[in-house]
N, C-alpha and C positions, 0 to 999 in steps of 0.2 A: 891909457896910462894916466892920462891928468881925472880920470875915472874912479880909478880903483883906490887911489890914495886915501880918498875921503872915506869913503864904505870901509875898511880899513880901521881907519882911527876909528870909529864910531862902533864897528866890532869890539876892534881892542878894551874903549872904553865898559862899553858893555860888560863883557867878562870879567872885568877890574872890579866894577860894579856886582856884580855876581858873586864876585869870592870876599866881597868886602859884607855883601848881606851873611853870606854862611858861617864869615867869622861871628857877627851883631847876632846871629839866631840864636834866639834862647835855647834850643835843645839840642843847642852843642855846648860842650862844657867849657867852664873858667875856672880862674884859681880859685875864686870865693867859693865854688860849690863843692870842690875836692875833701875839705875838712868833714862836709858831716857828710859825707860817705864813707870817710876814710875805716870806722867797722864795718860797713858792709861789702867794701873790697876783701878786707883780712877775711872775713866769711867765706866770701867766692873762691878766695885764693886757696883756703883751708880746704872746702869741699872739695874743690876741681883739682888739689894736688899743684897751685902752680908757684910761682915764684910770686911774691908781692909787689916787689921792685921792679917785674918785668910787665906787671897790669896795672892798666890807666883804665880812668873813665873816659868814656869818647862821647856817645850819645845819649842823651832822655827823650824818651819820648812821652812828650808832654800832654796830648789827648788821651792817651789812657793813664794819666795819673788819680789817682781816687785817694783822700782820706774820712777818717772814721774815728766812733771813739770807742773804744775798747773797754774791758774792766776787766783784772787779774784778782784770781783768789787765792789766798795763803793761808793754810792752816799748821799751826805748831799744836800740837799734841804731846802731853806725859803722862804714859801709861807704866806707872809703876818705877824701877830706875830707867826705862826707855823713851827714850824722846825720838816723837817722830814729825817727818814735814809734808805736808803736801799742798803743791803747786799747780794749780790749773791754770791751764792756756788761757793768752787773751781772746776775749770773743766781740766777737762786733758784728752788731746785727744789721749795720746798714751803712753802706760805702756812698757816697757822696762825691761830686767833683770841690776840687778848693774854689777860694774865692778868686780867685785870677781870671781874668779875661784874656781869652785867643790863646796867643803861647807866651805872653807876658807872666809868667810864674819862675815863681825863685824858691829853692829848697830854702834855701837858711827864713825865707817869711814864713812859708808854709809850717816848719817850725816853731814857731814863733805863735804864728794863730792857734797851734795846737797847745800849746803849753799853758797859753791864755783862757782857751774855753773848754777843755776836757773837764767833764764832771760826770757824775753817776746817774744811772736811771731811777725815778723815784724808787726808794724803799720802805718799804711798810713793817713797823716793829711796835710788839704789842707790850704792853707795860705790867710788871711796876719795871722802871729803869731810869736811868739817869745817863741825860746828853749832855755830856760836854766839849765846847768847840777849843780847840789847840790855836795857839798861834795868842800873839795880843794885838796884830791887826784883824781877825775876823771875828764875828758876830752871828745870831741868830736870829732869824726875825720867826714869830708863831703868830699863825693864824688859827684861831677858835671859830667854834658856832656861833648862827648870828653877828658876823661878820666884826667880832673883836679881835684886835690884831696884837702884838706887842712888837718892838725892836731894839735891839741893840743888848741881848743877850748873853751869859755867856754858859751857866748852867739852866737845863731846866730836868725838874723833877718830874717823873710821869707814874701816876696810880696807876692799881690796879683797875681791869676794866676800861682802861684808853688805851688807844690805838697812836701813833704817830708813822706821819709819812714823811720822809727827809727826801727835799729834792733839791738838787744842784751841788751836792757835796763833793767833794775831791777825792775823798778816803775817810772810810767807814773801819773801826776795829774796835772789838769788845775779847775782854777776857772775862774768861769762864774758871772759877774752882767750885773743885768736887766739897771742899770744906770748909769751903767761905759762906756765913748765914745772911740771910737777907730777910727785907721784910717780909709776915704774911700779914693778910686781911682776918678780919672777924667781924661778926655782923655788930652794929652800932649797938640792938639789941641787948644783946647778951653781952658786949666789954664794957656799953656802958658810957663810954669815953667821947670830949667833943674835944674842937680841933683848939681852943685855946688850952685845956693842958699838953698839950700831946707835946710841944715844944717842936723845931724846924723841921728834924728828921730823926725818928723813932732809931732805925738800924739802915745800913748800909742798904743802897738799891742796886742792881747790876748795873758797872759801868759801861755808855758808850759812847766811847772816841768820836768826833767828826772834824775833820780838814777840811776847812774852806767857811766862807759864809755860806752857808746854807740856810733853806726856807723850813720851816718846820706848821706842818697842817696837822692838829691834833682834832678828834672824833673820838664819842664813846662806843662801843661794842656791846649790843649791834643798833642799838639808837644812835645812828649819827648826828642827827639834829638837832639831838638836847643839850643841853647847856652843862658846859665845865665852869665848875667853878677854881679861882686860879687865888694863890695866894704869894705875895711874893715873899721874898726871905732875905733876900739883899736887892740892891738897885739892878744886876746882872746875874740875878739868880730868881727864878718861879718855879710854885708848882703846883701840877695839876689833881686837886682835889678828887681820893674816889667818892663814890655813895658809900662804901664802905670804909673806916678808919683803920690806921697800922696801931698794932698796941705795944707796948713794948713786950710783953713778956714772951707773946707769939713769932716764933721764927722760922725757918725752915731753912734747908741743907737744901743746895744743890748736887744730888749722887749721879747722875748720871750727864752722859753729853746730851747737849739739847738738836735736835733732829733740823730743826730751823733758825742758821744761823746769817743773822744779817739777810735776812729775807730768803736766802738759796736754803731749798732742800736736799738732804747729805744724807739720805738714808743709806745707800750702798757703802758711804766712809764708817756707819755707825755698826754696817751689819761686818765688814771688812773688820775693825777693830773687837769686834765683840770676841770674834773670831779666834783670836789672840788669846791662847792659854799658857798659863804658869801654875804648874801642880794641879793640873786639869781643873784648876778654877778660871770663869773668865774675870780678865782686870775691866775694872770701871777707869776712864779717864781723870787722874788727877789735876789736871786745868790743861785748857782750852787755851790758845789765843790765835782770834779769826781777825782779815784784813782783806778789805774791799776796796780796791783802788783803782779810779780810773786812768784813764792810758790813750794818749793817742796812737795813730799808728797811721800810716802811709804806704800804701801800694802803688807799684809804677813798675816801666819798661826802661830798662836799660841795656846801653849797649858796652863791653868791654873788650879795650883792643890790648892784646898781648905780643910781647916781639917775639917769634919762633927762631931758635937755633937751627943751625943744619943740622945737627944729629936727632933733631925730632921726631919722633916714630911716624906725626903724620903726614911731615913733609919724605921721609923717606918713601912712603907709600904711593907717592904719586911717580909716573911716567917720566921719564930723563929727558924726554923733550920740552915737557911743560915745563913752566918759568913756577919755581919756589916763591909761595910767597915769607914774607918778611913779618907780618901783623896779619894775627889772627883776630879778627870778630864775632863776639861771643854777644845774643841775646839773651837775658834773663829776665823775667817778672818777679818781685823784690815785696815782700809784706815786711816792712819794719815797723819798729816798734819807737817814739820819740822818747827818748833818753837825755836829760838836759838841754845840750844844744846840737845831738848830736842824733844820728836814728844806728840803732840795732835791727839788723835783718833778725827773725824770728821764723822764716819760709822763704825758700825758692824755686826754681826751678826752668830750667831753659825752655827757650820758646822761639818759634820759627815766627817772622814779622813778615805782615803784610806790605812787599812791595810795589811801590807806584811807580809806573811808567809810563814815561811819556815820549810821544812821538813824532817823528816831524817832517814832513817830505822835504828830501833833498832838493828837490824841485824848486821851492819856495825861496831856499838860501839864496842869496846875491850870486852872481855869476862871477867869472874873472877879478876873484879878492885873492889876495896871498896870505897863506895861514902859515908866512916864515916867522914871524914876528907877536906872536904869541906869545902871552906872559903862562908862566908854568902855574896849574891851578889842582889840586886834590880833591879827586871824583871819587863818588860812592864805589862799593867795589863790588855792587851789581855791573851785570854784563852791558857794555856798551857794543850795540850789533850797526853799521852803517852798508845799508843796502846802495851800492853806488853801480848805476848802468854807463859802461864805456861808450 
């Protein structure tokens, strides 16, 4: 008797200890993480038909959490009096774990990281055009041949015959009309013309959008190595000089959609729209406007516990002996997409979770303890089996 007391307490404590860790375990939820789930619950609830009110989050499971960064494309189209939209999926070419060690990770950071470093994968766009950066906090920096650099940009002009690759950008968009002129080239030769009369900019160049500070690596085509000559135009405004001059008098019409937009090739969008007749002529697109934007996105396992009624179909289906449960647990794997401060599911789908169990010979436990005095603690609702020999 003066035995058992101590073993006893020291159980007791134990278990206290125990449900005081499960409370502290990151991949079990709190209030702070409930907000930016709170669209990917309406999702769940939406697909699976269930009540919103009556589904909580319960578990993450934190070793298979992976983020990415994503890039969505948008194209608005008017063909004619019709305007048309099309929306391609975010894709992401390579899933990562976050920066969190062991199971110390937290949605609302993880958030946060992504919001911070989501940017585009380089883009290569060929010239004549003109980059301009949005925003009056960001900037351009250009790196040239022969390792001349510039910064703190905010236009730059690019000739014909140069290339530019845009890397780090946020969002990429350029509009396209079918009736807006632009410059052409003509040989020096035959117009004749040098760059002090030409004055800053001859005729408009096709414009393009970029968000973010971005880096800008300019090369001629297909000499990369030869020397651009650069001229500036204002302190936050350059540009890159062709071998060949714009004249005024020479211009040219953009009639058709261009096949290579923002780096991605569209040819099934161009041969789909060609497609498209009125008075069995086909329409040419009267403007274009394309938008490349990067996107983080976050995949993970989650667990959702819902309360079941008694009149639910699938507690009806079981046996009158069996004990009804009360909360159903529902696994799903979760590809959302980061939306301010908050993630959009984008894909789901249930998933059956790898159960750990563990084991323990009764043998081992202390002898003669009394299990009256137990504090009441909430266990997984995998099967607890105890082989006990009389």
């Amino acid at each position: 008797m003066m035995l058992r007391a101590p073993f006893s307490v020291l159980l007791s404590l134990f278990i206290r200890a125990l449900t005081l860790s499960l409370a502290l375990d990151p991949s079990h939820p709190d209030e702070s993480t409930t907000p930016i789930l709170q669209d990917v619950l309406k999702e769940i609830s939406t697909k699976q038909k269930w009540n919103l009110e009556e589904v909580r989050f319960t578990k993450l499971e934190v070793k298979k959490l992976r983020i990415g960064t994503g890039r969505s494309f948008e194209i608005r189209i008017r063909l004619g009096k019709s305007r048309f939209v099309f929306i391609f999926p975010d894709e992401v070419t390579d899933w990562r774990r976050s920066g969190g060690r062991g199971r110390n990770v937290e949605l609302d950071e993880i958030v946060k990281q992504l919001n911070s470093s989501k940017v585009l994968d380089p883009i290569v766009l060929k010239g004549p055009l003109e980059l301009r950066v949005d925003g009056d906090d960001h900037r351009l920096s250009l790196s040239l041949p022969m390792n001349i650099s510039h910064i703190g940009l905010k236009r730059v002009l690019v000739s014909e015959g140069i290339s530019v690759e845009i890397r780090e950008a946020q969002a990429v968009s350029l509009f396209h009309s079918s009736s807006r002129r632009f410059a052409a080239t003509v040989d020096i030769k035959e117009g004749g013309c040098s760059w002090s009369s030409l004055g800053p900019v001859c005729v408009p160049l096709p414009p393009i959008q970029i968000i973010g500070s971005a880096s800008l690596v300019a090369f001629r085509t297909p000499e990369a190595d030869s020397q651009i000559k650069t001229s500036y135009l204002s302190d936050e405004t350059i540009q890159l000089l062709p071998e060949k001059c714009y004249d005024k008098a020479h211009t040219y019409k953009q009639h058709y959609l261009p096949t290579d937009l923002l780096g991605l090739k569209i040819e099934k969008l161009e041969k789909a729209l060609s497609s498209l007749r009125t008075n069995g002529t086909a329409q040419t697109a009267s403007s274009v406007t394309a938008k490349l934007k990067a996107s983080g996105m976050v995949r993970f396992q989650l667990e959702i516990g819902r309360s079941i009624g008694s009149n639910e179909s699938e507690s009806s289906k079981r046996a009158e002996w069996r004990t009804k449960p009360k909360i159903e647990r529902v696994w799903f794997e979760i590809k959302a997409k980061v939306e301010g401060e908050k993630l959009k599911a984008v894909g789901m789908r249930k998933v059956v979770p790898f159960i750990e169990v563990d084991t323990e010979a009764w043998s081992s436990m202390m002898s003669n303890m009394s299990f009256t005095e137990f504090p009441s603690i909430l266990g997984p609702q995998e099967a607890l089996t105890l082989d006990v020999k009389w």
